[in-house]
C-alpha positions as CSV (number, residue, x, y, z in Angstrom):
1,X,-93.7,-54.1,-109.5
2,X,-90.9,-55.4,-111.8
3,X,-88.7,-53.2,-110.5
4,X,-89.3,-54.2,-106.9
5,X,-88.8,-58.1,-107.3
6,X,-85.6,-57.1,-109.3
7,X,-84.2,-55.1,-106.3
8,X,-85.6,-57.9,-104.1
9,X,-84.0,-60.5,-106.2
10,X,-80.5,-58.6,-105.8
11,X,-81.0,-57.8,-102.1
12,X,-81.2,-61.7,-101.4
13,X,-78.4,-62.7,-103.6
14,X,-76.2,-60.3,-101.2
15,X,-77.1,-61.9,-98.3
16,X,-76.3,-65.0,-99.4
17,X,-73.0,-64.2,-100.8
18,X,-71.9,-62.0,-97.8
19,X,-72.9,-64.3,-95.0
20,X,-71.3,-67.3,-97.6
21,X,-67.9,-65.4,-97.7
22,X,-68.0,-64.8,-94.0
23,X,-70.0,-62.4,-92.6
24,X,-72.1,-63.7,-90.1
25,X,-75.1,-65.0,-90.9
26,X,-76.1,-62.1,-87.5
27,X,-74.7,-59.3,-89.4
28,X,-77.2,-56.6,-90.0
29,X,-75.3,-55.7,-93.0
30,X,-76.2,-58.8,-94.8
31,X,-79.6,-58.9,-94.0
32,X,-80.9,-55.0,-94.2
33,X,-81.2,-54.7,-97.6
34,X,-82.8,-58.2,-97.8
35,X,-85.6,-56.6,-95.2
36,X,-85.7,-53.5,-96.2
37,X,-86.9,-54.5,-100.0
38,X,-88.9,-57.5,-98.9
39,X,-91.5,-54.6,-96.6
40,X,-91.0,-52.1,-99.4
41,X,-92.3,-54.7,-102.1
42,X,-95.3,-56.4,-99.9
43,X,-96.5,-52.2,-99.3
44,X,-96.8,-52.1,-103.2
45,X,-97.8,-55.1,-103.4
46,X,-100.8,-54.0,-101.0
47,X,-101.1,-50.6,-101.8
48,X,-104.7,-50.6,-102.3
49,X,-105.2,-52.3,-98.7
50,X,-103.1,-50.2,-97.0
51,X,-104.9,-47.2,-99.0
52,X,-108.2,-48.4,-97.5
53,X,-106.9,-49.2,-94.1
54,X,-105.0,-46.0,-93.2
55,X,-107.5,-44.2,-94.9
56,X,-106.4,-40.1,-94.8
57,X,-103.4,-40.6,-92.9
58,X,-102.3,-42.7,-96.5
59,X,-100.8,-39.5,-98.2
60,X,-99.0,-38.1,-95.2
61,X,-97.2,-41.4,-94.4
62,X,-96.1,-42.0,-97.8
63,X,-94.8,-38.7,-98.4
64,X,-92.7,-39.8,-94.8
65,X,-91.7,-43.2,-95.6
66,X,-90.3,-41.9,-99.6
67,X,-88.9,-38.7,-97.4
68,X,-87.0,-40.6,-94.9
69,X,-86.1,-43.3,-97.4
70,X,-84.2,-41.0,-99.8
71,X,-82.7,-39.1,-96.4
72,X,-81.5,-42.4,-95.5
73,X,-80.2,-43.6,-99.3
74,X,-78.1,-39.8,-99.4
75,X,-76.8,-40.3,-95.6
76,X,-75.6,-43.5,-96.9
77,X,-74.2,-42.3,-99.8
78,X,-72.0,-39.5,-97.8
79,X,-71.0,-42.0,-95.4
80,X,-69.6,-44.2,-98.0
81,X,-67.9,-41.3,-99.5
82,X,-66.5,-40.3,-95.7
83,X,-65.3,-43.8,-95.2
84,X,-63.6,-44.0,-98.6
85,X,-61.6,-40.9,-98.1
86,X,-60.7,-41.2,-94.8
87,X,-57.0,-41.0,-94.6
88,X,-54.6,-43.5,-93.1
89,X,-50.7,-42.8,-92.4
90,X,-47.8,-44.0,-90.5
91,X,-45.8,-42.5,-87.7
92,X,-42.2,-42.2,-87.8
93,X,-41.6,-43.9,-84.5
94,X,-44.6,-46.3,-83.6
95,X,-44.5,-48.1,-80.1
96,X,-47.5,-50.2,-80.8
97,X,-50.0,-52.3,-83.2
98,X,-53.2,-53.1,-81.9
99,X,-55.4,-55.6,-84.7
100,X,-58.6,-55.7,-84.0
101,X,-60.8,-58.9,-84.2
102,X,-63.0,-60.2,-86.1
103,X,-64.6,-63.8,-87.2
104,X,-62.6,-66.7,-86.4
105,X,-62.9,-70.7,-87.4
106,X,-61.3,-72.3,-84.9
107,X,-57.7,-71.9,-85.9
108,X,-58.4,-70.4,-88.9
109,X,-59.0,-66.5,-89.0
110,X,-61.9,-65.5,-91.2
111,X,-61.0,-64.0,-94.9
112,X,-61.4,-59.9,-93.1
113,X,-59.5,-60.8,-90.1
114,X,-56.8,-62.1,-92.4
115,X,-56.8,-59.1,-93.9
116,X,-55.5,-57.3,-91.1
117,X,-53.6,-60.2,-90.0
118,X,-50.9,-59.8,-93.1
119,X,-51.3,-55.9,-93.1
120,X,-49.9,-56.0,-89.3
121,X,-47.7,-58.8,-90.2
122,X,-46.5,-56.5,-93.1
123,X,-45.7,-53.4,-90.8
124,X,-44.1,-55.5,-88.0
125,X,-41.6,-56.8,-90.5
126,X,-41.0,-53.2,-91.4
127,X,-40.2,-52.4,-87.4
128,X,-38.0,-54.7,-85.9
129,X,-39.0,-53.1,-82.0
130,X,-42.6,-52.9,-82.8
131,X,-45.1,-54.8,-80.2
132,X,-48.1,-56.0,-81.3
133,X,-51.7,-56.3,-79.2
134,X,-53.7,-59.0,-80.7
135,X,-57.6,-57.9,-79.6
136,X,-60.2,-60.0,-79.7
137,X,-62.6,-62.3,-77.5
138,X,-64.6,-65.4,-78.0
139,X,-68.1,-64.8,-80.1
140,X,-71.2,-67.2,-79.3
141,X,-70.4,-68.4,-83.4
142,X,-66.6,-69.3,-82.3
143,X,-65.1,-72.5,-80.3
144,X,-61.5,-70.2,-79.2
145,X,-60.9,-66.4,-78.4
146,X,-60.5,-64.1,-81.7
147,X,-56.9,-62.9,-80.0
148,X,-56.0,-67.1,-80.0
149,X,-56.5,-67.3,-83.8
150,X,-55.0,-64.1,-84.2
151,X,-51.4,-65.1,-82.3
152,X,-51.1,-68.2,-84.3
153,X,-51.4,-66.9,-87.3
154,X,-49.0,-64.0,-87.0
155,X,-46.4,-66.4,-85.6
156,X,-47.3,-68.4,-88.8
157,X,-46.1,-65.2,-90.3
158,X,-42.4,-65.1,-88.8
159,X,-43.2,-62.6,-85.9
160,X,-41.5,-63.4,-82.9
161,X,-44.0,-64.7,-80.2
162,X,-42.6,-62.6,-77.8
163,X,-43.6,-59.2,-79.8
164,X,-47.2,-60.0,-79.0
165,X,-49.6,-59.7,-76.4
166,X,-53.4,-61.0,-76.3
167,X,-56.3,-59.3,-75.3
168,X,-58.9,-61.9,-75.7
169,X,-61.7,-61.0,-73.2
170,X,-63.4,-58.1,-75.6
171,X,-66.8,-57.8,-77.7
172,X,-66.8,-55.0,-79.2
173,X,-64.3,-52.7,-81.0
174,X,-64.7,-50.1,-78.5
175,X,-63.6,-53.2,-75.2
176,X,-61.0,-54.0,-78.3
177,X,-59.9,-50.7,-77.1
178,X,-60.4,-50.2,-73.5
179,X,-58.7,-53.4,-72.5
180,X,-55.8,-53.3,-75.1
181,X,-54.9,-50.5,-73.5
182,X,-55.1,-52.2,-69.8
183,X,-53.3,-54.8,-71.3
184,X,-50.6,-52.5,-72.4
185,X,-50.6,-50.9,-68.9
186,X,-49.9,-54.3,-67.5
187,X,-47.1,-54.9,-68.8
188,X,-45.6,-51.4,-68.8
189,X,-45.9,-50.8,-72.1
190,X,-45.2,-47.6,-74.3
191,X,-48.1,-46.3,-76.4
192,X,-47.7,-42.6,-77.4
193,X,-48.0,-43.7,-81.1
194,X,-50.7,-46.1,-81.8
195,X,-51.1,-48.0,-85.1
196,X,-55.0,-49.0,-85.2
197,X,-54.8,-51.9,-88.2
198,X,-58.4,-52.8,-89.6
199,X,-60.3,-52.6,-92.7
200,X,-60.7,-49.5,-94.1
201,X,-64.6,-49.3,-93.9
202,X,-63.7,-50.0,-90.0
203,X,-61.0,-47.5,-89.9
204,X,-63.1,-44.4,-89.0
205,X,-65.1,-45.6,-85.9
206,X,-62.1,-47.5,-84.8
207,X,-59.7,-44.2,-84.8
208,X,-62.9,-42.1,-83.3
209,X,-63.2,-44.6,-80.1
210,X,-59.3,-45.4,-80.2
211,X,-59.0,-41.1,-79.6
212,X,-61.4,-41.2,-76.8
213,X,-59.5,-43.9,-75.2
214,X,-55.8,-43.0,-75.8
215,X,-56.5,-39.4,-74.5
216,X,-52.7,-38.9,-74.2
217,X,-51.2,-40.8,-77.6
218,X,-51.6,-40.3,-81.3
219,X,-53.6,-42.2,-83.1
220,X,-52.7,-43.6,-87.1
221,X,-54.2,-45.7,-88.9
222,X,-53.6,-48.3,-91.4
223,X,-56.4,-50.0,-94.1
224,X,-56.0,-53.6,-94.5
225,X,-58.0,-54.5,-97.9
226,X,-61.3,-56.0,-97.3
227,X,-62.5,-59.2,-99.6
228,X,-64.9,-57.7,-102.3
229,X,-67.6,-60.0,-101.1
230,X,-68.0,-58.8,-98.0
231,X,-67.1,-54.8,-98.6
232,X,-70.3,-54.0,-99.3
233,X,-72.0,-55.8,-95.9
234,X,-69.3,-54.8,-93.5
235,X,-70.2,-51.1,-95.4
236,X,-73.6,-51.1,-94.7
237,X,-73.1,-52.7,-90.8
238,X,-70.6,-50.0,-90.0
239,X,-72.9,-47.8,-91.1
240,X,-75.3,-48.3,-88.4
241,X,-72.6,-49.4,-85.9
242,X,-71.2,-45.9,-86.5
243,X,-74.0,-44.1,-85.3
244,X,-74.0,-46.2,-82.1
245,X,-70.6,-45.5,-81.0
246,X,-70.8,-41.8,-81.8
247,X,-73.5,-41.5,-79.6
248,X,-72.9,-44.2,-76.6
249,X,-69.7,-45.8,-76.5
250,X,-68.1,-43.3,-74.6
251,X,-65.2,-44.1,-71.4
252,X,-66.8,-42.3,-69.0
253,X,-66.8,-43.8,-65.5
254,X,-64.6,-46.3,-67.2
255,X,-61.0,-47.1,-64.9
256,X,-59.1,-48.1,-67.8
């Protein structure tokens, strides 16, 4: 029982200093573990009760619920492994930049968006002729568009306005994608090599969707350097996210 209040106790003080630092207090990375140890402790807690209640099905659904939560613990642990090793590189010749969104405060992006804010700002210094697509649209948490915040800061950086172009209907990473890229048709714009610029537990699912819907470019990668505070939330919400995109965010039937 000790041990469950002590994994509870650390469970809420990550939630509290993830959505604190900035991540949302709507991000299921935050809150999971939080949830997760709070049922886990009230079914020891109870386990006589539920004993009683469930009768013979008792054993069987234990043996489940420690199966599928050590499946779950190792599938977590590969996928950490899988995001940390995931490489990133650099083409030769890029044509374009897209950074993707992420919180905003007004005019202020939020710590992980400025993350990739000064790694783009950092390779569009290094390439004079490199256009950047600022992608990101207006969350129910944020008074302007992501893509707003995201242009002002980058010309607070030194990059000439006219490098950059907004995208600033989008929700999700995968509309990040699909209407960067109508964007980029727009305005007759060259993207056989693709710089995706997000945080590097981002970076996988980003470069999976960004090959589905640049059928015709290459697709690189850079890792911009997530806070330590909210590593270990954005971790566990991509790992869910992840599975979601694999499975349904797919362009079909999609014009652009």
């Amino acid at each position: 029982m000790a041990l469950f209040l002590l994994l509870l106790f650390f469970a809420a003080c990550f939630a509290f200093v993830s959505i604190l630092a900035g991540a949302g207090a709507g991000n299921i990375g935050a809150w999971f573990p939080l949830v997760y140890f709070s049922l886990l402790f009230a079914a020891a807690y109870n386990k006589d009760a539920l004993g009683k209640l469930l009768k013979k099905a008792y054993r069987p659904l234990t043996a489940v619920f420690y199966t599928g939560m050590f499946s779950i613990a190792a599938a977590f642990a590969l996928f950490a492994v899988f995001i940390l090793s995931f490489p990133a590189d650099m083409p030769k010749n890029p044509d374009v930049v897209i950074v993707l969104g992420c919180q905003v405060y007004g005019d202020r992006p939020g710590d992980m968006l400025k993350s990739r804010l000064d790694a783009a700002a950092g390779i569009l210094a290094g390439y004079p002729d490199l256009i950047c697509v600022v992608s990101g649209g207006q969350g129910p948490n944020e008074t302007v568009p992501e893509a707003d915040t995201m242009e002002k800061y980058l010309i607070g950086q030194k990059t000439d306005p006219g490098r950059i172009y907004k995208e600033n209907e989008s929700s999700s990473t995968f509309l990040n994608l699909i209407l960067s890229k109508a964007k980029m048709e727009e305005n007759n714009l060259k993207y056989e090599n693709i710089i995706i610029v997000t945080n590097e537990y981002h970076i996988p699912r980003a470069v999976m969707l960004a090959k589905r819907v640049y059928t015709n470019s290459n697709i690189y990668a850079v890792k911009a350097k997530s806070p330590p505070s909210l590593f270990g939330s954005g971790l566990m919400r991509e790992f869910f996210a992840f599975v979601k995109s694999y499975i349904f965010d797919k362009p079909e039937g999609l014009s652009t």
